[in-house]
C-alpha positions in Angstrom: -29.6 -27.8 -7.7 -26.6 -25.3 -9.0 -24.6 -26.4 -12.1 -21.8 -24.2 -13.4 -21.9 -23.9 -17.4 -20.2 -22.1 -20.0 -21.7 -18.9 -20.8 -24.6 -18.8 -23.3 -26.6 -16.2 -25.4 -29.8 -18.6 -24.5 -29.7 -17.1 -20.8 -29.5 -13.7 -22.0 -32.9 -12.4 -20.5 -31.8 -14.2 -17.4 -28.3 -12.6 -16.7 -29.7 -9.3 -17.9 -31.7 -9.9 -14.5 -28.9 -10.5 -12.4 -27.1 -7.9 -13.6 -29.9 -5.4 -13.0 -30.0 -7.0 -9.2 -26.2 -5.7 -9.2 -26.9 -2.3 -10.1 -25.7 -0.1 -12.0 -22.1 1.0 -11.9 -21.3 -2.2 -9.7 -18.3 -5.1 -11.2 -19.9 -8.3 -11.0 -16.6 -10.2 -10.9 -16.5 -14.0 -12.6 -18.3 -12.5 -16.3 -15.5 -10.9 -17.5 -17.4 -8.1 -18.7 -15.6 -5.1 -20.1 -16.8 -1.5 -20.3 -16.5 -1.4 -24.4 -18.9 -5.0 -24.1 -22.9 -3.9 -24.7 -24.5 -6.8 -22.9 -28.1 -4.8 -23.2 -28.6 -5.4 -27.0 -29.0 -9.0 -28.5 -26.1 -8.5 -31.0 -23.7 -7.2 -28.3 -24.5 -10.0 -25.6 -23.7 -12.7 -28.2 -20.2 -11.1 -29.5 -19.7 -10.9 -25.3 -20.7 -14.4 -24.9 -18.5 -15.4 -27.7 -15.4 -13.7 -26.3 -15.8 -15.4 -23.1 -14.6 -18.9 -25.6 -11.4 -17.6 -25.2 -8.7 -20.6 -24.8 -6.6 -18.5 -21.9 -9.8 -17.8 -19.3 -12.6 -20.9 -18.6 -15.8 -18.6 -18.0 -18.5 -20.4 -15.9 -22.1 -19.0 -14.7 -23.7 -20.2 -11.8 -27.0 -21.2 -13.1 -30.1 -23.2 -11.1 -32.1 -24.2 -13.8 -32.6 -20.5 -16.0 -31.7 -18.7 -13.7 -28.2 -17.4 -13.2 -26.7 -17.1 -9.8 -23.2 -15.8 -10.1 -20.3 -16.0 -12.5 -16.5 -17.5 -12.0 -13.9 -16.7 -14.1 -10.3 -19.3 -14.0 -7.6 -17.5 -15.8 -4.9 -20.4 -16.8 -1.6 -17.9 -16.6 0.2 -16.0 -14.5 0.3 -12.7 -16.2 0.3 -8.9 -15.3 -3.4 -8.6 -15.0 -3.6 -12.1 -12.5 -0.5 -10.6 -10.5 -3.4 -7.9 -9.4 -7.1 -9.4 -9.4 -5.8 -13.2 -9.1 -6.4 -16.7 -11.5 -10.3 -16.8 -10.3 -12.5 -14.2 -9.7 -16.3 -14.9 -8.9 -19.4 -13.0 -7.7 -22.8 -14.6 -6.7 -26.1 -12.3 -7.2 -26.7 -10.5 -4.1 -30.1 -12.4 -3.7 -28.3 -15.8 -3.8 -25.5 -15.2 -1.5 -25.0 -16.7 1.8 -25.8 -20.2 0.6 -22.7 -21.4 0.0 -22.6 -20.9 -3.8 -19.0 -19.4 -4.0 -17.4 -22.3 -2.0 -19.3 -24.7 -4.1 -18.1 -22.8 -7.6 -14.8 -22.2 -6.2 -13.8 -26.0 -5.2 -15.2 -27.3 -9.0 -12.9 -24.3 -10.3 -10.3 -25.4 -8.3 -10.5 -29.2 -9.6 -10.4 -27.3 -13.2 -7.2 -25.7 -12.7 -5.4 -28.9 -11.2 -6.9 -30.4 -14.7 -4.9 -27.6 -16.4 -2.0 -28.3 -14.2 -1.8 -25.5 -12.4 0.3 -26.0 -9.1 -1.3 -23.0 -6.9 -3.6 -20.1 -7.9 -3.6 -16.5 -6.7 -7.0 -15.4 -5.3 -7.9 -11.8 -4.3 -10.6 -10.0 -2.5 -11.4 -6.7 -0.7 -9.5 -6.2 2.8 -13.4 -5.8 4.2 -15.0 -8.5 1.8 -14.8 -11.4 5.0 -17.6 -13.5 2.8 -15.1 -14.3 0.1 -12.0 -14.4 2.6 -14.0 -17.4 4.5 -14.8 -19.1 0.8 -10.9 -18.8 -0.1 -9.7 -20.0 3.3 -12.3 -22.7 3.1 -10.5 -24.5 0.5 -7.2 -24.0 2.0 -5.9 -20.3 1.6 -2.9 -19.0 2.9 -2.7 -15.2 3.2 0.2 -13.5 1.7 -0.7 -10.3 2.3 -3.0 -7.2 2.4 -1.3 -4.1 0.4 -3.1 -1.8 -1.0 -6.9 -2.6 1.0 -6.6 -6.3 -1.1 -6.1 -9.8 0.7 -3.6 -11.9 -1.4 -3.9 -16.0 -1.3 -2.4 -18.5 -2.7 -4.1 -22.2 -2.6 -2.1 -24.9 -4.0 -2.9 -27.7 -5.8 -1.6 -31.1 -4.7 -2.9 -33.7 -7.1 -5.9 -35.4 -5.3 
């Protein structure tokens, strides 16, 4: 059974296996990992996991017992950087995906930002990614756009 958690330095030797299922040079979107972040040595993944506390951004990891599945990020403004990749952002291992893990992570991250009192959230994906179009349009995405080979939805966020 999936659980979404904040991230922690006790699943270290975990995510350093679904990062290596990744490869290298590939964005795993949902960990908010930066390029300057050294996730490989013990010292580094803690001062990563610790940034992810951040008060602006809820971090989650998609965990099923110690392993970790994916990663889903819910940015709580609407700033420069959310104008361009969106208030969530999530990625699900490549070995984990097609069982319905984003839509599951996405609609708890959804009920998070109405807790925030957000009124809609931006999502984004690739023109060509279709998996994570039909996960945004599941809970109710409407299309803005497609500029630049990137879909643009909003979902908004009546109170349930």
């Amino acid at each position: 059974m999936p659980d979404l958690i904040a991230p922690t330095a006790r699943l270290r030797a975990a995510w350093l296996d679904a990062h290596a299922e990744w490869g290298p040079g590939v964005h795993e979107d949902g960990f908010g990992l930066l390029p300057s972040d050294d996730p490989h040595s013990p010292s580094g993944f803690a001062a990563w996991v610790a940034r992810l506390a951040q008060p602006r951004c809820t971090y989650r990891w998609i965990v099923d017992g110690d392993r970790v599945l994916g990663g889903i990020a819910l940015r709580h403004e609407f700033d420069e950087f959310v104008r361009r990749a969106g208030h969530i952002g999530y990625g699900v291992r490549p070995s984990a995906r097609g069982r319905g893990l984003a839509t599951w992570a996405l609609g708890r991250m959804l009920d998070r930002a109405r807790a925030l009192g957000l009124d809609r959230v931006l999502l984004v994906c690739e023109v060509d990614n279709l998996a994570s179009a039909r996960t945004i349009e599941h809970h109710g995405g409407v299309l803005e756009g497609s500029p630049d080979e990137m879909r643009r939805y909003w979902i908004g966020l009546a109170r349930r």
